[in-house]
N, C-alpha and C positions, 0 to 999 in steps of 0.2 A: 382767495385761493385756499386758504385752513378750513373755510367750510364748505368748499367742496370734499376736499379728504372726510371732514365730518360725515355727512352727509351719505359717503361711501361710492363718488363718483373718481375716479383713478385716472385723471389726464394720459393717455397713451401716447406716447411722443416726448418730443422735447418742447416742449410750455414756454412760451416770454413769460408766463405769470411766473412758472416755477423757478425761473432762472434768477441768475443774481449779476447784471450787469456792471461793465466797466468800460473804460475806454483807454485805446493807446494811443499815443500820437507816433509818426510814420518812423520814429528809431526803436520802438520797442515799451518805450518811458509808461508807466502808469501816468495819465491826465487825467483820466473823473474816477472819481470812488465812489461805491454804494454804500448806503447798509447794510445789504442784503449781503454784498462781496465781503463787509464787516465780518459778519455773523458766518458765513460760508467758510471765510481763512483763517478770521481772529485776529487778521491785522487790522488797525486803525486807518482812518484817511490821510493823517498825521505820516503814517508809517508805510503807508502805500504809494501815496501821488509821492511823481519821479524817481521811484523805483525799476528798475527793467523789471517787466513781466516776466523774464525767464528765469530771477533771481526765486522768483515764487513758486518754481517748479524742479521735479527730479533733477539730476544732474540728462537724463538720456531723453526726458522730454525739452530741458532748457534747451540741449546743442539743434534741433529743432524750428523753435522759433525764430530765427534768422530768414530763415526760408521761406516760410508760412508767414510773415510779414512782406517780404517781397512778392510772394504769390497774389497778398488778399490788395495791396495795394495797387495793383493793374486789374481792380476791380472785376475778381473774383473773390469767388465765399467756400469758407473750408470749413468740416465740420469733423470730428471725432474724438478718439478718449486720451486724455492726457492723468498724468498721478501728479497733484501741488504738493506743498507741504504745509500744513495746521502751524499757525504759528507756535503751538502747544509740540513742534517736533513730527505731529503724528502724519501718515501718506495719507493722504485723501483722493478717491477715483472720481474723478470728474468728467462729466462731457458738455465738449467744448464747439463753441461756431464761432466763427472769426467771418465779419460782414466788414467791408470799406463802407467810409461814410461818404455824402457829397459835399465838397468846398467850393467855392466858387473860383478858386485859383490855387495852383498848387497841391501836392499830395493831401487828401485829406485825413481825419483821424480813422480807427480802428474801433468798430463795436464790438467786446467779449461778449457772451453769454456764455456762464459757467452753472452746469447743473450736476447736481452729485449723484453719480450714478446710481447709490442705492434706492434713490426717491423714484428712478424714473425706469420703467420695464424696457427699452429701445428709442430709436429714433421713430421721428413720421416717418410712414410712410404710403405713399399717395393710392387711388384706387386700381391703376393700372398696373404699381408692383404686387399688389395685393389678388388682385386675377388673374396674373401670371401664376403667384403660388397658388391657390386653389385650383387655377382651371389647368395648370400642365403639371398638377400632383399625380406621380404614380400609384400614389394610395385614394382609393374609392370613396369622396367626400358626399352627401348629401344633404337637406336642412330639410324637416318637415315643419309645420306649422302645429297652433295647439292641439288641432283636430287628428296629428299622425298622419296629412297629405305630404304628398313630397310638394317642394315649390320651387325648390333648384338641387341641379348636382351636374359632376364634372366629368369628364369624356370616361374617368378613368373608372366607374363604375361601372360601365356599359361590360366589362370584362368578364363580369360577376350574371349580366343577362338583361333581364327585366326588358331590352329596346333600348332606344338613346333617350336624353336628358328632356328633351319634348313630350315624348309620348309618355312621361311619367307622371307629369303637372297632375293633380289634384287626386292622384292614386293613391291608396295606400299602400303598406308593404305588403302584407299577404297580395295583393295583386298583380304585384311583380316575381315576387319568390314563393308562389305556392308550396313548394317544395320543403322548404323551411320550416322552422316552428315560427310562425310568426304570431302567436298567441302571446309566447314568451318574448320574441324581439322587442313585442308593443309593449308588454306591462313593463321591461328596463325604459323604454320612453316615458312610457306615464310616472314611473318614479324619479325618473329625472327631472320632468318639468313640474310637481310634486313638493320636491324636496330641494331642488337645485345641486344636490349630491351628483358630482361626477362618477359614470360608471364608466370605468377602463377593463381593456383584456377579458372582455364575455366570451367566451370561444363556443362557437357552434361547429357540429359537427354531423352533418346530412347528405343532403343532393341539392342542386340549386339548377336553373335551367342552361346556365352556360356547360355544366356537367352531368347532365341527369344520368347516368350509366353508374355514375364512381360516388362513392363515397368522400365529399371534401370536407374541411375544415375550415373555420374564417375568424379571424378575431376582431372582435366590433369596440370599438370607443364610443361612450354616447354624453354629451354636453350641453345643458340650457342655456338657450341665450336668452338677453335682455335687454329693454328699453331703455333710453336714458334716467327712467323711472326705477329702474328695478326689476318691472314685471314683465315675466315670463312672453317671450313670444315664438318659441320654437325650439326645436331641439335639432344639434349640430350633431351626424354620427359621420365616423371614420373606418373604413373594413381593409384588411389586409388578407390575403390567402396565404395560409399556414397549412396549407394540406400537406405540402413535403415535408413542413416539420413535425406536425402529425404524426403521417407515416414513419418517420424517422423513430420519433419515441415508442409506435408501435413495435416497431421491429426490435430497436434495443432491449422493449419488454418481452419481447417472443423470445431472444435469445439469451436472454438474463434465466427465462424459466427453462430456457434448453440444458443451461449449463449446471441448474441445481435437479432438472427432472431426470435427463438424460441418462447412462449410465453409471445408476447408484448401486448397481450391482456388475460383477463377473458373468452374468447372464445372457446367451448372445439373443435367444428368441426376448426376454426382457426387457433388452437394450432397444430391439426393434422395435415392439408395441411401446416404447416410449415415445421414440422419435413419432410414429401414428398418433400419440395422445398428445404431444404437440404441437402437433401441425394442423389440427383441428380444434376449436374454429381459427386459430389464426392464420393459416395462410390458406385451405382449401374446408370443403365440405367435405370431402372423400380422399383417404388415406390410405394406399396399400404398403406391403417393405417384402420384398421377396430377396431370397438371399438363396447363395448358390450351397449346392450340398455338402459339399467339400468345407464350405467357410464354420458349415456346423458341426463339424466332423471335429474342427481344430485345423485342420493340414491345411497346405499351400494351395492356393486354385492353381490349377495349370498353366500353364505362360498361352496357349489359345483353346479353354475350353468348350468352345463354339465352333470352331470349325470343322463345316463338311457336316454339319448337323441340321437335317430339316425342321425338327422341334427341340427347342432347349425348358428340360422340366426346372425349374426354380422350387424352391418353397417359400409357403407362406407363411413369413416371421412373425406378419402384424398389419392389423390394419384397424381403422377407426371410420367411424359416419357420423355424419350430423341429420341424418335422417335416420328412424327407424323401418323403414322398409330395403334399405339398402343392403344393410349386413346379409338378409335374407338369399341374394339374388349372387352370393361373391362366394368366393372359397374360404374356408375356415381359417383359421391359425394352425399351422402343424402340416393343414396336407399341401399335397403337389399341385402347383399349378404349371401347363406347358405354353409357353409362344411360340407360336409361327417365326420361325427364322426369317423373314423378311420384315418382321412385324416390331414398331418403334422402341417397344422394349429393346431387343437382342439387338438393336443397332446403338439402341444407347450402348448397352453389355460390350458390344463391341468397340467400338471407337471408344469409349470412356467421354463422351459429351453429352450434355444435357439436350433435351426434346422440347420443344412449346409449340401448342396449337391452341389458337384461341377460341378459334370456334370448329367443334368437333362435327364429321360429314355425320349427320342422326341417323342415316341407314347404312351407316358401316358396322360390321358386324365387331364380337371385344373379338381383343388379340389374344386370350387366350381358348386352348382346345379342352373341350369338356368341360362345359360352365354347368353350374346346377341346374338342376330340373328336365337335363337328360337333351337338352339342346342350348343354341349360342343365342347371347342376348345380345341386341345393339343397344347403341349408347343413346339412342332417342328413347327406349321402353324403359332404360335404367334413370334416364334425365338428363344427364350429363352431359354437357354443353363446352366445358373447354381443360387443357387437358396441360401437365407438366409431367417429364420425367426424368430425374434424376440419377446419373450412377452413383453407385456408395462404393467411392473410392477411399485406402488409405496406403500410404506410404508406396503409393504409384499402384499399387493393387486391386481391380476392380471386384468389389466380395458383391453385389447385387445390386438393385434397383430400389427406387422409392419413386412410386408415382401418386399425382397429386390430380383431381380434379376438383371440377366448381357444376353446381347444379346454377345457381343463381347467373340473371344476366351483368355480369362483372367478371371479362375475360381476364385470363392471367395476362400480365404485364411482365417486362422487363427486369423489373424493379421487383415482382413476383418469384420469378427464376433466381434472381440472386438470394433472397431471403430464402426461397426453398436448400439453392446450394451451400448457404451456410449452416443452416441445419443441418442437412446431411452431413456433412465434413464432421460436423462434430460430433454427430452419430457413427460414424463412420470409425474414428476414432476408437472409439468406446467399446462396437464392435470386433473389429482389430484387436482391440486389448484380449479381450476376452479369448478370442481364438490363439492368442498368444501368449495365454497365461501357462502354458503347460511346460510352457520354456524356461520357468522364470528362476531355477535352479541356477541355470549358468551366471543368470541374473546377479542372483542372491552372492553368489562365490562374486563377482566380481565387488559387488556393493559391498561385503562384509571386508574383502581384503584394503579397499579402500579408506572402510573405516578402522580398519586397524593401524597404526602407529608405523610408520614404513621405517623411521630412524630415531631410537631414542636420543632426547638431546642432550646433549653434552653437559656436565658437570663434575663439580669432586666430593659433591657427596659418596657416591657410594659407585662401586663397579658394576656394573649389569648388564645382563645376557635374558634373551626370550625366546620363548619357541611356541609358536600356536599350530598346529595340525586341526587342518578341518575336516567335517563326518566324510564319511561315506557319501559319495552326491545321490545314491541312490535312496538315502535315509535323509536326507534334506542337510541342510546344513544347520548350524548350532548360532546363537549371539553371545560365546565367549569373547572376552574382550583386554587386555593389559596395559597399562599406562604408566610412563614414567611423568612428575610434574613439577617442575623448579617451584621449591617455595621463596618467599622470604626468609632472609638473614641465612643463609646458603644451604639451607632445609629443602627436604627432597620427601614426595610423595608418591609411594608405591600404589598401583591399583591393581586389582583383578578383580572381574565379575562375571557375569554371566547370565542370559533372559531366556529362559524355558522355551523350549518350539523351537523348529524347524524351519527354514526358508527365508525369503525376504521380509517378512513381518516381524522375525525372530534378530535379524540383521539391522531392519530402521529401528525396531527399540533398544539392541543395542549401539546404535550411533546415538538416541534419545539420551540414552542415561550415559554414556561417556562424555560428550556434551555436556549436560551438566553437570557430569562430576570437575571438569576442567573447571566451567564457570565456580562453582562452589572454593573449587581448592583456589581460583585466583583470591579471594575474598578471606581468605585463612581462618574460613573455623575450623575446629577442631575436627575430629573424626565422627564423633557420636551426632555432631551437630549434620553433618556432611550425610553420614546415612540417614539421619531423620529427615532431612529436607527431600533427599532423594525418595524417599518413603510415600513422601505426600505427592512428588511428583508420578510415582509410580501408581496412587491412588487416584488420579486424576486421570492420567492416561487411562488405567482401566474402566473407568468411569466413562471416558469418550468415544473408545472404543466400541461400550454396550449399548452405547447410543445408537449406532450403523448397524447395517447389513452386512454382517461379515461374510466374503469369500472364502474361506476354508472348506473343509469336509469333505463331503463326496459333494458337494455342489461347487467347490472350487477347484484345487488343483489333486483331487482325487485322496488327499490324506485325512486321516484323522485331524480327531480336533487341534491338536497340539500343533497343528502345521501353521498356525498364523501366526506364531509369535506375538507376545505380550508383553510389556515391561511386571506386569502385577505378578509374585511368585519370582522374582530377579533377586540372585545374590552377591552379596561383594562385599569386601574385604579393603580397608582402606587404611592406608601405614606411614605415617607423619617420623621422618627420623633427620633428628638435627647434630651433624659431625660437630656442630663444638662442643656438645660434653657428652655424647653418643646416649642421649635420649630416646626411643623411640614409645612413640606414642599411637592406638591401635585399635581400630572396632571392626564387628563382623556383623553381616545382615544375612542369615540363611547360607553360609557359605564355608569353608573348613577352614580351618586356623591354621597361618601361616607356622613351618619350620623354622628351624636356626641351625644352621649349620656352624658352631663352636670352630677359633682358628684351630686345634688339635683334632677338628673332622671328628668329634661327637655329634651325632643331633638329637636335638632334643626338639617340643611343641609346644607353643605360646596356651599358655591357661586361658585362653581369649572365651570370656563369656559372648555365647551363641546369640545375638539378635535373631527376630524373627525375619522371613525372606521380606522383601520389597513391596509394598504396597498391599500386605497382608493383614496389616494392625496387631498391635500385640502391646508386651511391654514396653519402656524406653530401653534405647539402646546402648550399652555401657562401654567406657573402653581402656584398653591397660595398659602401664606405662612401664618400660622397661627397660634398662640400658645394658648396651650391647659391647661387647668388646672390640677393638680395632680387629678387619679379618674376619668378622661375623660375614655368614650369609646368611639372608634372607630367603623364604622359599615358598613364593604366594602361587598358590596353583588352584586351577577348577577342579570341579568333582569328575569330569573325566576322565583325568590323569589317571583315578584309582577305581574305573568305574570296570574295568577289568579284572576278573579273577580274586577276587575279594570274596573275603564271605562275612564281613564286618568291619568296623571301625579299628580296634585294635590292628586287624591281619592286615588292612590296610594301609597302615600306618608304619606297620612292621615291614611291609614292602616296597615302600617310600624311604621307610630308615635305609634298609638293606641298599638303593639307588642311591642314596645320598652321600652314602659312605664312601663309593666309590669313585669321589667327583673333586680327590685332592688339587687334579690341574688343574689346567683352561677355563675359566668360568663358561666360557661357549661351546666349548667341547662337554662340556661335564652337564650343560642346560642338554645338548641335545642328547647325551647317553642317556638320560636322565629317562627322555619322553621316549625312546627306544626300548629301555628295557621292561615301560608299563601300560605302553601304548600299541594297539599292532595299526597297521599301515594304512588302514583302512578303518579307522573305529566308528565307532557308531553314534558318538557325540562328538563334538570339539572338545580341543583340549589346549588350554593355555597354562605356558608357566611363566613366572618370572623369577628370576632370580638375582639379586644385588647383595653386594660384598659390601660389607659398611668399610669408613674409612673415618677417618679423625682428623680434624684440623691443628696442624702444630700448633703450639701457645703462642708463637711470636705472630700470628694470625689475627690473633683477638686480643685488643685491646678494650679493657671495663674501669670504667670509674662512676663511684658513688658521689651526688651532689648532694649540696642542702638546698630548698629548697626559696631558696634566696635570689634576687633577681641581679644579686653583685657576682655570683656565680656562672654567670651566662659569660663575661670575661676570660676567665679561666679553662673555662670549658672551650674555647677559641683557642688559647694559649694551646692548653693539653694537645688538641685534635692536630695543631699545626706542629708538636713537636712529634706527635705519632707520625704523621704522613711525612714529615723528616725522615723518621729513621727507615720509611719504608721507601722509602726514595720518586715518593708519589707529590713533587714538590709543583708538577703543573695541576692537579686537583686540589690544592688547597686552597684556592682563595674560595673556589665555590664551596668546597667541603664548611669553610669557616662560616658560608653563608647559612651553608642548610644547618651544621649546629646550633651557630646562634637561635633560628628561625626553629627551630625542634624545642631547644633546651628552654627557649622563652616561650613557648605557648604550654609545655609542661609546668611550669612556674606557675603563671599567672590563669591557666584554667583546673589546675589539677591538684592533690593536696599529697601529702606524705614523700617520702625519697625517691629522687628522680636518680637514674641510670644512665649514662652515656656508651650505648659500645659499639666500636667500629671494627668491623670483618674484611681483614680481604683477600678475595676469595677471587673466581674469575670476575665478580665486580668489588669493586668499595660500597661495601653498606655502612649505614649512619645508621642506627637504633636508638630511640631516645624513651626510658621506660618509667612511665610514672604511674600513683595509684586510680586515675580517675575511670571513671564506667561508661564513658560517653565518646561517641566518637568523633573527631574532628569531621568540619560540612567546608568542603571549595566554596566560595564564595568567590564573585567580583565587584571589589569596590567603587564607589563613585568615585571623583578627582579631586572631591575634598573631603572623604573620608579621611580620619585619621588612622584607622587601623583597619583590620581583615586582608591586610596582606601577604600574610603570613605563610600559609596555606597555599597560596596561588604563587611565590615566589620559587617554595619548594617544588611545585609540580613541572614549575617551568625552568628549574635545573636540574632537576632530577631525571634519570632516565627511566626510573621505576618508582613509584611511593606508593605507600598505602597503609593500614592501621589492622594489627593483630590484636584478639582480646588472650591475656594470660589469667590466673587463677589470681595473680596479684596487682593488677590493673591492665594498661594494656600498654603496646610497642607501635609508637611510630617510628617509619620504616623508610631510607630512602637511599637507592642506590646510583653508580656511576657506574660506565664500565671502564675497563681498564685497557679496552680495547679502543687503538687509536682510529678515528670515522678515519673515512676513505678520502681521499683531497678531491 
């Protein structure tokens, strides 16, 4: 048996050689033991005879043999896979045959044959299951000889052409599939029986004689067979028809380039000669796109433009050929073409349904009136053989036709019609847009107000009121923008900005950069750090922008250049102010320098050195820190506000002071006098203010203590926190508060070097700050189950309702809040 394996002949089946027998007698009992069964379990004969056989198996194959012993005993034979166990513990998959033996009286014993299934590829199996599978296989099997004749194959080939399984005997394949490349089908044979290399998945894609009209596809398997010797005596192939899935991936590719060719521009005749570039060659040879007058105007088509009409004139948007003499014989791009009101175009037009005729009548004259050359050409002098037409419908609106023909003999199909109607749809689309772009003002005011801030939220940092007034709708509208944004440790960040240009382009870059001004200030850097980031984003945008075709100018929505709005040239002004010891911290990018309005109603202007605008490049950007009196206002406005009647920065300023003055009450009242007496009602840019009164945290608010940096101190600092939230009668948040201290005060300790900080705020939440000198930031991690540490981190996140990590100038603050607000039952 071992030098058969040698040798490299591979028993198919289940083998007596290869097997390892045993016997049972009629209760189950082990009675003869092998070697083989030895060497197969690892039990001993010693350790096998009168053992139950089921004792040697799974627990779900033992409950099993009960059965299959009474079964094989009325002298029947069972055969299949059972799992033993190694006596080394290990599962062993074995297959198994249980035969009765003959006695001369009385039940007799039980022959196992036990073979492990990795030695052995299947059971036998005899020639008549073996011609069931081959000869009633749905997939097309045949076997040629060394010479490449065929010398058998199965019904299921016949599908494919060539005649039945008879008339193929000594053929070769070009004899059958002229159609084919059978140059190429032979030489993967000849390499096959060559090399004995299996050639799988060769996909051909031609005509074949079951289909000679259409283009199919087939994927072929090809396999040397062998003598019991080794040598070569044939080669086994296998074909499957893949044409649908072919087509499939054609189509996905036809509409994959629809959707990047398609309308890359505001352009509506553009848009059309796209959808014509294609759709040739992939769905037709001849391409027209006629679109109604009106759809090129911009305006609405009429609810039944056709009606009562003998000829309906269209224009021609676009069209494409795959011959050169065609263009010659068609109407140009630009002029008028007229149908015949009865004529399949205007009925598509009409009903809004697509047309297919596969084979066009050659002496029908074209459908439309006045063809070139001063008389009508039919579609047999043009070639043209079969015919689709599509309406270019969108949003239930029919704006024109696209019709498709084919010169070639390969009628349009079903399958043709749908892939033409998805094209169009999506062309369709595109077009729509365009004729809809002149609208997009209304657009733009709703997009902008959306993106502006509907309710600042709530806090005690600072009091605040806003006021935004937008342009003029007939000046476009502006991307002025204001934000208020909870920081950590009860710090509040004021924004105002503002993106150059007019309209929706000016409206998406300002949601771009308030977007990530949020993202940035979740993350708490600093301000200088906050404009610079935004800087690069602003360079990037600009960057990606000059990549495209822009819509703007007089080729878009009729404006100057400035109408598309850009983030590049954006300004803004971004203001960090912390009520517990009225710090404010403060940088500017191309934008004016926030007011103060003094509680005694002086105002005076922040010395805020000028960054350069947004994605402009320049210096770095600096920013200043200044602290503010309880009762301060704040007064961040856009260049609007004072874009008015100014004749410079001083007189400016002076009429800002003069508004400011007058704004002792109501902070909402005095926000909107404010923009009333600098604003007229109708301006010509946007204009955003904001306005916040600072405010101060009582002392009995904040509680600070300095540690050593000792890891006996992490006790105490337990103690301290639980006698603070005593006094503040926050006696249900302390056991977790004790956790997050611990878990803060001890990774300051043990990762960080110099005096650590504990301080707790509370404010509308309970904040934990825990401030040490290190420079690196804490990383979440999740531990394995027998880590001893890294839990630390992941403790805090999963009690905290807020965490995260500030850099300060003297290391940095990990941060972790509750709220104090009780969740909902």
């Amino acid at each position: 048996m071992d030098g058969h394996k040698e040798q490299g002949v591979t028993r198919q089946g289940f083998d007596v050689a290869d097997a390892a027998p045993l016997l049972l007698d009629p209760h189950g009992l082990v009675a003869g033991w092998t070697t083989r069964a030895e060497r197969l379990l690892g039990h001993t004969a010693t350790e096998a005879v009168g053992r139950k056989f089921a004792d040697l198996l799974e627990p779900d194959d033992a409950e099993r043999v009960p059965d299959l012993i009474e079964r094989c005993l009325s002298a029947s034979e069972w055969a299949g896979l059972m799992t033993a166990r190694h006596r080394d513990g290990q599962p062993l998959e074995l297959m198994v045959r249980v035969a009765p033996t003959a006695a001369p009286r009385g039940p007799g014993s039980l022959l196992v044959l036990l073979s492990e299934l990795a030695d052995a590829p299947g059971w036998d199996m005899s020639r008549a299951v073996l011609e069931q599978i081959v000869a009633g296989n749905p997939i097309g099997i045949a076997i040629v000889d060394t010479d490449l004749r065929y010398v058998w194959s199965n019904a299921a080939l016949e599908q494919f052409g060539g005649g039945p399984a008879a008339q193929r005997l000594g053929l070769r394949f070009a004899d059958v599939q002229p159609g084919m490349n059978a140059d190429a089908v032979e030489e993967r044979m000849r390499h096959v029986l060559e090399t004995g290399e299996q050639a799988v998945d060769y996909e051909h894609v031609g005509r074949v004689r079951s289909a000679p009209l259409r283009e199919t596809a087939h994927m072929l398997s090809f396999t040397r067979l062998e003598d019991e010797r080794g040598r070569p005596t044939g080669v086994y192939y296998t074909v499957v028809d893949i044409t649908e899935r072919h087509r499939a991936r054609q189509r996905l590719a036809l509409l994959d380039r629809a959707g990047e060719y398609i309308g890359r521009t505001l352009d509506i005749m553009n848009t059309a000669q796209e959808l014509a570039d294609v759709a040739v060659p992939g769905v037709a040879d001849f391409v027209t796109v006629d679109l109604l007058e009106t759809v090129l105007r911009g305006a609405e088509p009429a609810p039944e433009p056709l009606a009562g009409s003998a000829r309906v004139p269209l224009r021609r948007a676009g069209h494409r050929s795959l011959f050169e003499d065609l263009p010659r014989t068609v109407v140009d791009s630009g002029a008028v073409v007229t149908y015949l009101a009865d004529s399949p175009p205007v009925r598509c037009l009409t009903t809004g349904r697509s047309w297919r005729q596969e084979q066009l009548d050659p002496l029908a004259v074209e459908w439309a009136v006045g063809a070139p050359g001063g008389r009508e050409s039919t579609f047999l002098e043009l070639g043209l053989q079969s015919v689709m037409i599509v309406p270019i419908r969108a949003r239930g609106i029919t704006l024109g036709i696209t019709t498709f023909f084919r010169r070639r003999q390969n009628p349009f199909d079903a399958d043709d019609l749908h892939l033409a109607e998805d094209l169009v749809s999506r062309a369709a689309v595109c077009v729509d847009n365009a004729r809809r772009y002149t609208r997009e003002r209304d657009a733009a005011l709703v997009l902008q107000r959306s993106l502006l801030p509907r309710r600042l939220p709530e806090q005690d940092a600072v009091q605040v009121a806003a006021c935004y007034r937008p342009a003029d709708e007939l000046t476009g509208l502006g991307g002025d923008w204001y934000d208020l944004i909870p920081l950590s440790g009860a710090r509040v960040a004021l924004v105002v900005g503002e993106v150059p240009g007019h309209g929706i382009g000016a409206a998406a870059a300002m949601g771009q950069l308030r977007t990530a001004v949020r993202t940035l200030a979740a993350i708490d850097l600093p301000p200088e750090e906050v404009l610079a980031h935004l800087d690069d984003l602003a360079s990037r945008l600009a960057r990606d922008d000059g990549d495209g075709e822009g819509g703007g100018g007089e080729d878009g929505d009729g404006e100057d250049g400035d109408g598309t709005g850009h983030s590049e040239g954006s300004g803004c002004v971004y203001v960090v102010y912390d009520p517990a010891d009225g710090r404010c911290t403060m940088a500017a990018a191309g934008h004016p320098a926030p007011a103060v309005v003094a509680p005694d109603g002086t105002v005076g202007f922040v010395d805020l050195p000028q960054g350069p605008p947004l994605g402009v490049g320049g210096p770095p950007f600096e920013a200043v820190e200044l602290s503010l009196a309880e009762g301060s206002t704040l007064v961040l406005h856009t260049d609007g506000l004072l874009a008015h009647g100014g004749d410079g920065t001083e007189a400016d300023r002076e009429r800002l002071r003069q508004a400011l003055e007058g704004t002792a009450g109501g902070l909402e009242v005095g926000c909107r006098s404010v923009v009333d007496a600098l604003v007229p009602s109708r301006p010509h840019d946007d204009v955003a203010l904001l306005m916040a009164r600072t405010r101060r945290l009582a002392p009995e608010q904040v509680a600070a203590w300095e540690l050593a940096p000792d890891p006996a101190v992490v006790a105490d600092a337990r103690r301290t926190a639980q006698d603070q939230l005593s006094r503040w009668g926050l006696d249900d948040l302390m056991f977790t508060t004790e956790l997050l201290v611990s878990e803060l005060v001890t990774n300051a300790i043990r990762h960080a070097s110099g005096t650590v900080r504990l301080r707790l705020i509370r404010e509308r939440a309970l904040v934990c700050e825990v401030l040490d000198g290190g420079a690196t930031a804490p990383h979440l991690r999740h531990p394995r189950a027998m880590d001893e540490g890294g839990r630390g981190l992941l403790l805090v996140s999963q009690l905290a309702e807020r965490w995260g990590t500030r850099f300060v100038p003297d290391g940095k603050i990990i941060w972790a809040e509750q709220s104090l607000t009780a969740p909902p039952e």
